[in-house]
C-alpha atoms as a printed R data frame, in Angstrom:
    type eleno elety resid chain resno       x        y      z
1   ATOM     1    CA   UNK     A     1 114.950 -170.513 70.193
2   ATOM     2    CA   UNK     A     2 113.838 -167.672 67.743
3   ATOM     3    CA   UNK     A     3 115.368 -164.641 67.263
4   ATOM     4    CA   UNK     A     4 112.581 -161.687 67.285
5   ATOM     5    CA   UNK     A     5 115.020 -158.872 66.557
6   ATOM     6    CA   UNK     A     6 114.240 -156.221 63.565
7   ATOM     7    CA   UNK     A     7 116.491 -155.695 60.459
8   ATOM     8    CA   UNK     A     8 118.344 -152.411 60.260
9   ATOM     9    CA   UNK     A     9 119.834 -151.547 57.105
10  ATOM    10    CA   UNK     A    10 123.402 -151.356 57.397
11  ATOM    11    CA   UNK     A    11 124.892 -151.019 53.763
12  ATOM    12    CA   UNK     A    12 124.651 -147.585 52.018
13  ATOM    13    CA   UNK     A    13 126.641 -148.018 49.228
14  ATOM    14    CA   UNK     A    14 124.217 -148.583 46.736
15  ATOM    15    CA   UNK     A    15 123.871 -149.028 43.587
16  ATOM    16    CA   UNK     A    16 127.478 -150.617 43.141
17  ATOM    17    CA   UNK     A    17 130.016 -153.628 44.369
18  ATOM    18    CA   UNK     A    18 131.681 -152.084 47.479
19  ATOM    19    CA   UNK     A    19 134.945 -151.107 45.990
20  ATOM    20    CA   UNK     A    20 139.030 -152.323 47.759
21  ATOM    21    CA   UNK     A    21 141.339 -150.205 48.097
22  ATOM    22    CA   UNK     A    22 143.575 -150.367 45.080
23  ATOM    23    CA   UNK     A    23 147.329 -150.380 45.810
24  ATOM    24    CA   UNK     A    24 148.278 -147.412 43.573
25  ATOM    25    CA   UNK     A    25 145.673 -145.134 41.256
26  ATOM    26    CA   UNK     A    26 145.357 -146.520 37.924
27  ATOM    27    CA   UNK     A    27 145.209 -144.083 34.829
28  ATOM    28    CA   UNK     A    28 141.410 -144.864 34.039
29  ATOM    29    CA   UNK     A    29 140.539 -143.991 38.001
30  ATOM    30    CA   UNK     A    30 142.670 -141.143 37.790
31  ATOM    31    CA   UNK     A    31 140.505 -139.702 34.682
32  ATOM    32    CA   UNK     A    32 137.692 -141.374 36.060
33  ATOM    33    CA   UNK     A    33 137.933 -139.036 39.300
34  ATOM    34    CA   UNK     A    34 139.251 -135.729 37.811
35  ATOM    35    CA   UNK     A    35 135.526 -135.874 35.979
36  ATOM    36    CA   UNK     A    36 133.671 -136.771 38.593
37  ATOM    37    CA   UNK     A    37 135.097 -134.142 40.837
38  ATOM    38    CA   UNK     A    38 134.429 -131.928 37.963
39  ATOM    39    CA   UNK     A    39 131.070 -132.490 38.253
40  ATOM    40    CA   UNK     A    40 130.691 -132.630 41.027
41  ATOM    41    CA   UNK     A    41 131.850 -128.841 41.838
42  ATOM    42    CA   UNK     A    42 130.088 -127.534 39.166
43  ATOM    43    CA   UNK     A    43 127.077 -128.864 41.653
44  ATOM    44    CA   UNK     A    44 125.859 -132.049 39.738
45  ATOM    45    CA   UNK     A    45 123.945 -134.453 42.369
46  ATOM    46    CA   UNK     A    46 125.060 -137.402 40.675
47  ATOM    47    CA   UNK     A    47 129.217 -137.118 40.495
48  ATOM    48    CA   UNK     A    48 128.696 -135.367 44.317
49  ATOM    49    CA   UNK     A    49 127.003 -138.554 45.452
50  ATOM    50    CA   UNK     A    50 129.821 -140.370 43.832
51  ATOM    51    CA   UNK     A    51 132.496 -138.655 45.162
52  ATOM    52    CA   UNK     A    52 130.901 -139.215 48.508
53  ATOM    53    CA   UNK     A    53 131.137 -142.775 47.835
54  ATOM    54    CA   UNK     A    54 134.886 -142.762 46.949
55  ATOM    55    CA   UNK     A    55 135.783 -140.646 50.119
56  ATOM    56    CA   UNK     A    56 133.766 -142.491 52.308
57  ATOM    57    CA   UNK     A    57 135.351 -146.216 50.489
58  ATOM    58    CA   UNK     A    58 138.877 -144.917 49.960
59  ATOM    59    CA   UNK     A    59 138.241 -146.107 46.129
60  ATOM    60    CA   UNK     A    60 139.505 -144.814 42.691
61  ATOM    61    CA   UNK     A    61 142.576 -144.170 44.458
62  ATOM    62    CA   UNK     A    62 140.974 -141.266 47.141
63  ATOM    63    CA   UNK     A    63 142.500 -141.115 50.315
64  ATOM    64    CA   UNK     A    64 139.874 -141.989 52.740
65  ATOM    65    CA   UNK     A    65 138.100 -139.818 54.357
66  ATOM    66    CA   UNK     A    66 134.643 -140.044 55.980
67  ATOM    67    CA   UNK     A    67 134.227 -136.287 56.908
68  ATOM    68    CA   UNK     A    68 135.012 -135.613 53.304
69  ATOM    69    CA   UNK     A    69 132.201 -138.050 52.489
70  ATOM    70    CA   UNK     A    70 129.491 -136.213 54.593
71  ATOM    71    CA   UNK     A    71 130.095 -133.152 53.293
72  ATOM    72    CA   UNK     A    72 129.435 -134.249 49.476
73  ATOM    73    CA   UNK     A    73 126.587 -136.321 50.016
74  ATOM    74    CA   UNK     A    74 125.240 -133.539 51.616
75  ATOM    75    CA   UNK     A    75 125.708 -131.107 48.400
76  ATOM    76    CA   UNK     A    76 123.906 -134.253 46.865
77  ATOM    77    CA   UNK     A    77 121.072 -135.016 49.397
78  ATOM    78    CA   UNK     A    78 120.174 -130.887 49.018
79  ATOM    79    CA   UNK     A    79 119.222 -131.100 46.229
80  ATOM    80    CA   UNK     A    80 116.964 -134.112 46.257
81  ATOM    81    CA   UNK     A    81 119.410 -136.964 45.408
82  ATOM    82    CA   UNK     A    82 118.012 -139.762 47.167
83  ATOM    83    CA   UNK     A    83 120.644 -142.273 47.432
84  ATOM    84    CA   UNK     A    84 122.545 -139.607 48.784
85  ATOM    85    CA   UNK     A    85 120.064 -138.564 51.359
86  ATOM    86    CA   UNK     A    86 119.966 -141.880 52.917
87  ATOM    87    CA   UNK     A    87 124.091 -142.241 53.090
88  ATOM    88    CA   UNK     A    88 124.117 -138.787 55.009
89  ATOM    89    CA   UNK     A    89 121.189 -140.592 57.298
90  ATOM    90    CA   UNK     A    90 123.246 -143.163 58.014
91  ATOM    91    CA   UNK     A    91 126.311 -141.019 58.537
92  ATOM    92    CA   UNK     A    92 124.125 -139.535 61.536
93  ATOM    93    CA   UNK     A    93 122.573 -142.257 62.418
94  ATOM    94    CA   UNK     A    94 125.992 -144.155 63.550
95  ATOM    95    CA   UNK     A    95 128.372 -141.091 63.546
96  ATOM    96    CA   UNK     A    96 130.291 -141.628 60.389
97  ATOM    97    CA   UNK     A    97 131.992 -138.427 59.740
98  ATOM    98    CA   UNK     A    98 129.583 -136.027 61.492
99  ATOM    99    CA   UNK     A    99 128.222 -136.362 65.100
100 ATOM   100    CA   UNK     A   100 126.071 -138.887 66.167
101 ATOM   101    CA   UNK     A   101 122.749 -137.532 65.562
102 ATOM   102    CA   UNK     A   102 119.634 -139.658 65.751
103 ATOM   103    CA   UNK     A   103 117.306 -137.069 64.923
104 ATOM   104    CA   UNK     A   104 119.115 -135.685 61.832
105 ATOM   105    CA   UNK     A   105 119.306 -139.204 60.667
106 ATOM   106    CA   UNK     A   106 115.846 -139.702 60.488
107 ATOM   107    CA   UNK     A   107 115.375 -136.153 59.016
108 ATOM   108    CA   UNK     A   108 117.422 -137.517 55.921
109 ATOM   109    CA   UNK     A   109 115.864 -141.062 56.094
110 ATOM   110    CA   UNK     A   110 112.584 -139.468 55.988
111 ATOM   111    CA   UNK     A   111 113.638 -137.471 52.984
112 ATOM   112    CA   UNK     A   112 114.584 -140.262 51.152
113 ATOM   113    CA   UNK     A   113 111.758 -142.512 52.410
114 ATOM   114    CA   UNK     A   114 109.052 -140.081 51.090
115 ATOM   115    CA   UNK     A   115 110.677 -140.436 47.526
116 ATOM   116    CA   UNK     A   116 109.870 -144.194 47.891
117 ATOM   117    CA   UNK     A   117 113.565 -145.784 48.773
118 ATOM   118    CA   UNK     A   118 112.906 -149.272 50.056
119 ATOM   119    CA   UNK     A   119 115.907 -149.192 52.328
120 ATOM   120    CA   UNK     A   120 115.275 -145.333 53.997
121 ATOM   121    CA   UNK     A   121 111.583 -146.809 54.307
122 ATOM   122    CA   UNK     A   122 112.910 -149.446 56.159
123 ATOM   123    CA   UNK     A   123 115.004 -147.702 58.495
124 ATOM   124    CA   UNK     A   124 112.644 -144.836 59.214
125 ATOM   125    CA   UNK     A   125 110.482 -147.937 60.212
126 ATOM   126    CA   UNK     A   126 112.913 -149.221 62.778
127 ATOM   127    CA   UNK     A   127 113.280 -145.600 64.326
128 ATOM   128    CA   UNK     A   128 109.241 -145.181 64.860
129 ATOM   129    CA   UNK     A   129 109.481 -148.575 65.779
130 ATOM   130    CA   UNK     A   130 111.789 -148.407 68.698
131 ATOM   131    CA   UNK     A   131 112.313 -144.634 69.356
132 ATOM   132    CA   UNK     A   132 115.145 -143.582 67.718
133 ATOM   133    CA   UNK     A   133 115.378 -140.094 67.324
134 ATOM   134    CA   UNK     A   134 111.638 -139.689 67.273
135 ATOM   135    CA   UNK     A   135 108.856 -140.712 69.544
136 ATOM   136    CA   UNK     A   136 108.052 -144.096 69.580
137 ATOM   137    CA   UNK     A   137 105.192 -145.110 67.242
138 ATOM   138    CA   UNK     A   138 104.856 -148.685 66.423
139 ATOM   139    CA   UNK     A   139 101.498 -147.754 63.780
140 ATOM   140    CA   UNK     A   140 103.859 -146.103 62.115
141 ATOM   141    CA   UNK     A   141 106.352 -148.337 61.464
142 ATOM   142    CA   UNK     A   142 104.335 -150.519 60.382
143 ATOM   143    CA   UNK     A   143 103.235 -148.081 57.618
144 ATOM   144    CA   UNK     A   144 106.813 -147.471 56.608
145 ATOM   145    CA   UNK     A   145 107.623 -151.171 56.730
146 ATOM   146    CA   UNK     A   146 104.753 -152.014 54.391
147 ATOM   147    CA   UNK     A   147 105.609 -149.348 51.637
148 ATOM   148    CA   UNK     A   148 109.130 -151.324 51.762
149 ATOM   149    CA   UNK     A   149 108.019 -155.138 52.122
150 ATOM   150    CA   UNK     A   150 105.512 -154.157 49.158
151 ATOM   151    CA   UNK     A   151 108.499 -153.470 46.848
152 ATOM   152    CA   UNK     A   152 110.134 -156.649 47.547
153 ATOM   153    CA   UNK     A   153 112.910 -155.246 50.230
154 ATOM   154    CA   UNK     A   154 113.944 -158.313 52.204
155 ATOM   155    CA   UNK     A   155 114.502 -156.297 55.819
156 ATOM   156    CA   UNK     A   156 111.120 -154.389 55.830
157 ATOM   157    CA   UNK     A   157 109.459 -157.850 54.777
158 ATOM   158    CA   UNK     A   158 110.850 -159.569 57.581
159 ATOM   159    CA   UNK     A   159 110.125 -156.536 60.276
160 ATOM   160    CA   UNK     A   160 106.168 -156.219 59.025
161 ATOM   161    CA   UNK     A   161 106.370 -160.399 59.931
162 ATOM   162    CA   UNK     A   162 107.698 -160.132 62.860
163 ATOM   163    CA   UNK     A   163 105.279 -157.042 63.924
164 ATOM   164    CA   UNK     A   164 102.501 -159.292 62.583
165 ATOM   165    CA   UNK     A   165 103.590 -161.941 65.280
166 ATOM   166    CA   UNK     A   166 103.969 -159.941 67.790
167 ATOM   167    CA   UNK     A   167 100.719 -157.982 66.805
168 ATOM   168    CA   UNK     A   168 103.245 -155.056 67.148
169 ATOM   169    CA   UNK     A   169 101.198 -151.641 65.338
170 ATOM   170    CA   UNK     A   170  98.772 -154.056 64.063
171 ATOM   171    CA   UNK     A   171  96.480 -156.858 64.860
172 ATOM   172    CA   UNK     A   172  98.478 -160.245 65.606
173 ATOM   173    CA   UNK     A   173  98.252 -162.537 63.326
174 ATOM   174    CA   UNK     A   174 100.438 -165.632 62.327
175 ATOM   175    CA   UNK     A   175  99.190 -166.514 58.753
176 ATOM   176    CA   UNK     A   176 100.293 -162.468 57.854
177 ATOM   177    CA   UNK     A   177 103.385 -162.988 59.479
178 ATOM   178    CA   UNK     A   178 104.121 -166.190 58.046
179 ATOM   179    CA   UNK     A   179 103.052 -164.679 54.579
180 ATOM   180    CA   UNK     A   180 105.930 -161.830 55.070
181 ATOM   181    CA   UNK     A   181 108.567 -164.495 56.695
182 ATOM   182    CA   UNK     A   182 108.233 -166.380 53.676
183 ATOM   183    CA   UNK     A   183 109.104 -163.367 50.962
184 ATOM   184    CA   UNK     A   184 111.738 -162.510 52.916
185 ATOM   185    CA   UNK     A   185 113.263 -166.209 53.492
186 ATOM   186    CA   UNK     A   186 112.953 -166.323 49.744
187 ATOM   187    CA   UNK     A   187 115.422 -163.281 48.833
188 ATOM   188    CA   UNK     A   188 117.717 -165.244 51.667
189 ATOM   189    CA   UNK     A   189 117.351 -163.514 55.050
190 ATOM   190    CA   UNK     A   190 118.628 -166.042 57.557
191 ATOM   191    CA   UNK     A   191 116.553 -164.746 60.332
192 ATOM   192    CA   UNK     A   192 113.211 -164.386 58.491
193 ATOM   193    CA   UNK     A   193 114.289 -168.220 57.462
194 ATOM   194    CA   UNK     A   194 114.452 -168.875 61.248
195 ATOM   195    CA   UNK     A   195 111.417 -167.618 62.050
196 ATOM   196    CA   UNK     A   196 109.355 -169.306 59.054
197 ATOM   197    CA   UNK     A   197 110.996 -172.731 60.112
198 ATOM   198    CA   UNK     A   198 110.089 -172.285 63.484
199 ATOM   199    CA   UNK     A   199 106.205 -170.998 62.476
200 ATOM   200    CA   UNK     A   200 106.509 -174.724 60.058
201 ATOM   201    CA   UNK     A   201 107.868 -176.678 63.263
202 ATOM   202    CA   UNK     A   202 105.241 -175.199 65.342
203 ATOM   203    CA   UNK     A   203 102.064 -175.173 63.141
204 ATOM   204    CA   UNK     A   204 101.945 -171.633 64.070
205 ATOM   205    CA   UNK     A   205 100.245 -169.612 61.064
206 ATOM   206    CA   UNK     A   206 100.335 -172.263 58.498
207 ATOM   207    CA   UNK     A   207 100.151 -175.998 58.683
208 ATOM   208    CA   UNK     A   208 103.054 -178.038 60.816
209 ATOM   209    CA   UNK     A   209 105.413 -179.408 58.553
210 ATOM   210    CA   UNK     A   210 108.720 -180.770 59.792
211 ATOM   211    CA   UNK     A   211 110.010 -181.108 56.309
212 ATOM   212    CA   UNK     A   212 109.682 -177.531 55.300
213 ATOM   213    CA   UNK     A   213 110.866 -176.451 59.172
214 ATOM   214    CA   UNK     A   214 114.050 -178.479 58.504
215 ATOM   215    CA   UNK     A   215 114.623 -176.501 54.685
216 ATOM   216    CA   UNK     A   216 114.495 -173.141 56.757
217 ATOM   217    CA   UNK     A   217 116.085 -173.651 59.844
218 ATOM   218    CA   UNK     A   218 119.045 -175.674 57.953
219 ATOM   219    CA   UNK     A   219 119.159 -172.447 55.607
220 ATOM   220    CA   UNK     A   220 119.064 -170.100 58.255
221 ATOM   221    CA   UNK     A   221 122.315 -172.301 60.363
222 ATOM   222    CA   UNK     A   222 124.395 -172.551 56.919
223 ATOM   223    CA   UNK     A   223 124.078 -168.963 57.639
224 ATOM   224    CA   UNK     A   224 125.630 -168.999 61.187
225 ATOM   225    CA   UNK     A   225 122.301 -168.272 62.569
226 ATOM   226    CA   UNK     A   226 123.224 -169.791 66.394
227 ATOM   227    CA   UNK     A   227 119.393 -170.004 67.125
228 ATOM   228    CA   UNK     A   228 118.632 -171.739 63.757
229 ATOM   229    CA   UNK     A   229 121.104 -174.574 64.224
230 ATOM   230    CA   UNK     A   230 119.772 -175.104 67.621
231 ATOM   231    CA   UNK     A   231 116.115 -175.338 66.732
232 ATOM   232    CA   UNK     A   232 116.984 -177.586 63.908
233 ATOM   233    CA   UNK     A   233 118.981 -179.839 66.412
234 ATOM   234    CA   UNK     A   234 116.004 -180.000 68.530
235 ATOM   235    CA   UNK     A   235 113.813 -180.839 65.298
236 ATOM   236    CA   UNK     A   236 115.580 -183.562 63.645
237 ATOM   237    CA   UNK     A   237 115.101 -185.530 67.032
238 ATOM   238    CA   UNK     A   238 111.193 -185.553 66.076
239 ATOM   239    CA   UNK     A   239 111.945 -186.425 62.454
240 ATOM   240    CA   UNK     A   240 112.125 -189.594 60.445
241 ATOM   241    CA   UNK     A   241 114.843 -190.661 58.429
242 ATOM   242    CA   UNK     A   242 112.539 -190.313 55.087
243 ATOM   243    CA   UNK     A   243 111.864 -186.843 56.005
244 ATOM   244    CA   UNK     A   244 115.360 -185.788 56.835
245 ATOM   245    CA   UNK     A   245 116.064 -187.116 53.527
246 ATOM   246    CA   UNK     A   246 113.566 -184.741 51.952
247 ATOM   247    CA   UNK     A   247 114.778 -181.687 53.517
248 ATOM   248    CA   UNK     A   248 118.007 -182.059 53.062
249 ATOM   249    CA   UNK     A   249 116.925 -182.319 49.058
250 ATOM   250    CA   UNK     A   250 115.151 -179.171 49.336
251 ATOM   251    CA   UNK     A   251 117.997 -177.353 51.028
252 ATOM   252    CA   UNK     A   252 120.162 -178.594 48.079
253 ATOM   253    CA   UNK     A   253 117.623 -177.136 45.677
254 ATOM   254    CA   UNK     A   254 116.812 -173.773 47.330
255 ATOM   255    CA   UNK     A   255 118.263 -170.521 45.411
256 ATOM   256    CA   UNK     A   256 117.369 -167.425 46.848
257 ATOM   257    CA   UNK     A   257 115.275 -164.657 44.632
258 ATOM   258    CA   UNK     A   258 115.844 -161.515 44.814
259 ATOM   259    CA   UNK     A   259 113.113 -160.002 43.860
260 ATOM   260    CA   UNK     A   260 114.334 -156.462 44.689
261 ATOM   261    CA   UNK     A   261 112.239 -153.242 44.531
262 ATOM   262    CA   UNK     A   262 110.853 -150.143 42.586
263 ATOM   263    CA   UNK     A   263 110.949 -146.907 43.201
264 ATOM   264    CA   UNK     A   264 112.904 -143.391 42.507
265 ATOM   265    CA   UNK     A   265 116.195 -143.985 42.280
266 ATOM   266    CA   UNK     A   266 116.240 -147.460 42.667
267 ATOM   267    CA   UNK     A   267 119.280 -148.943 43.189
268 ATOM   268    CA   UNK     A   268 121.170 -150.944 40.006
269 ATOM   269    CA   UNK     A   269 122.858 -154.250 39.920
């Protein structure tokens, strides 16, 4: 009925909206582009991060081309750009553009991780955490999941819950975990929502309270969390009208925070 599985950052495009494809190159992308190719072959990290971005997106009228992508974040990521460095760890890390190479991802994670980027902190995490081009160390997951979930990054909050639950690179326990569920059900993460519901439903770390179970689990199945809708099935059974009534009001009135994070190079919105 729960679903124990850890976060892994997928999105690398930071620090914009993820561009479409435009159907023919306007005049302000084409000037747009001619300076930030400028720039970017006159070596500055910035425009070669950028340029990255538009290869790898197909935007501001670029052709597409993820190999193209690789090879200017990695003129970025050389010289220290951080948002950079964690796009080329991704590239390894799934084989977009380059070879698949789990170690060389978390070389580049690592990189960026050490400069104090929530979502490289993250997924350096999830590589100690489960062996991933590096030997398995759950301790040190932990540690990388903690600088994240202390920033306010929704993934790592949820992974330091659910090693808190499982008593996974730390002592178990369920108030911790319930404490991390909840920042991270907050910001809108359908499975840490899951998990807190099912803690509420269960007494398990905090008192049992069917009301606040139903807010989470309902919030995690608007989702299309399977498990979520399920356990909230299950729940309503046990549940009087009056409190169905409630939760449903507090499911009406729930907007998610993000409370984002801090750190070099943070992304902006």
């Amino acid at each position: 009925m729960k679903a124990n599985r850890l976060r892994w950052f997928l999105l690398f495009l930071l620090g914009s909206a993820v561009f479409q494809l435009p159907a023919q190159q306007s005049e302000a992308d084409r000037k747009l582009l001619a300076d930030i190719r400028s720039k970017a072959k006159k070596g500055d990290a910035q425009s070669q991060y950028e340029l990255g971005r538009a290869c790898a997106t197909g935007s501001l009228g670029v052709a597409k081309d993820e190999t193209d992508a690789v090879k200017w974040y990695r003129k970025a990521a050389e010289q220290g750009h951080v948002n950079a460095q964690f796009a080329l760890g991704f590239c390894y890390g799934y084989g977009v553009g380059v070879a698949k190479d789990a170690v060389g991802a978390v070389r580049w994670y690592r990189k960026a991780a050490e400069q104090g980027f929530g979502p490289a902190q993250c997924n350096l995490g999830f590589c100690y955490g489960n062996g991933v081009g590096v030997a398995k160390a759950v301790v040190e997951a932990v540690k990388w999941y903690r600088k994240a979930a202390e920033q306010g990054y929704a993934a790592a909050q949820y992974n330091l819950g659910t090693c808190y639950e499982q008593g996974k690179g730390v002592a178990k326990d369920a108030a911790e975990a319930v404490k991390w569920y909840h920042k991270a059900a907050e910001q809108g993460v359908a499975d840490a929502q899951l998990s807190l519901g099912t803690c509420y439903a269960d007494g398990n770390g905090v008192t049992k309270d069917y009301v606040q179970a139903y807010k989470w689990l309902s919030l995690a199945a608007a989702q299309g969390n399977k498990n979520a809708n399920e356990a909230e099935s299950v729940l309503t059974q046990r549940m009087t009208p009056e409190q169905i009534a409630e939760g449903v009001r507090l499911v009406l009135d729930f907007k998610p925070s993000i409370v984002g994070w801090s750190g070099a190079s943070a992304p902006s919105h």
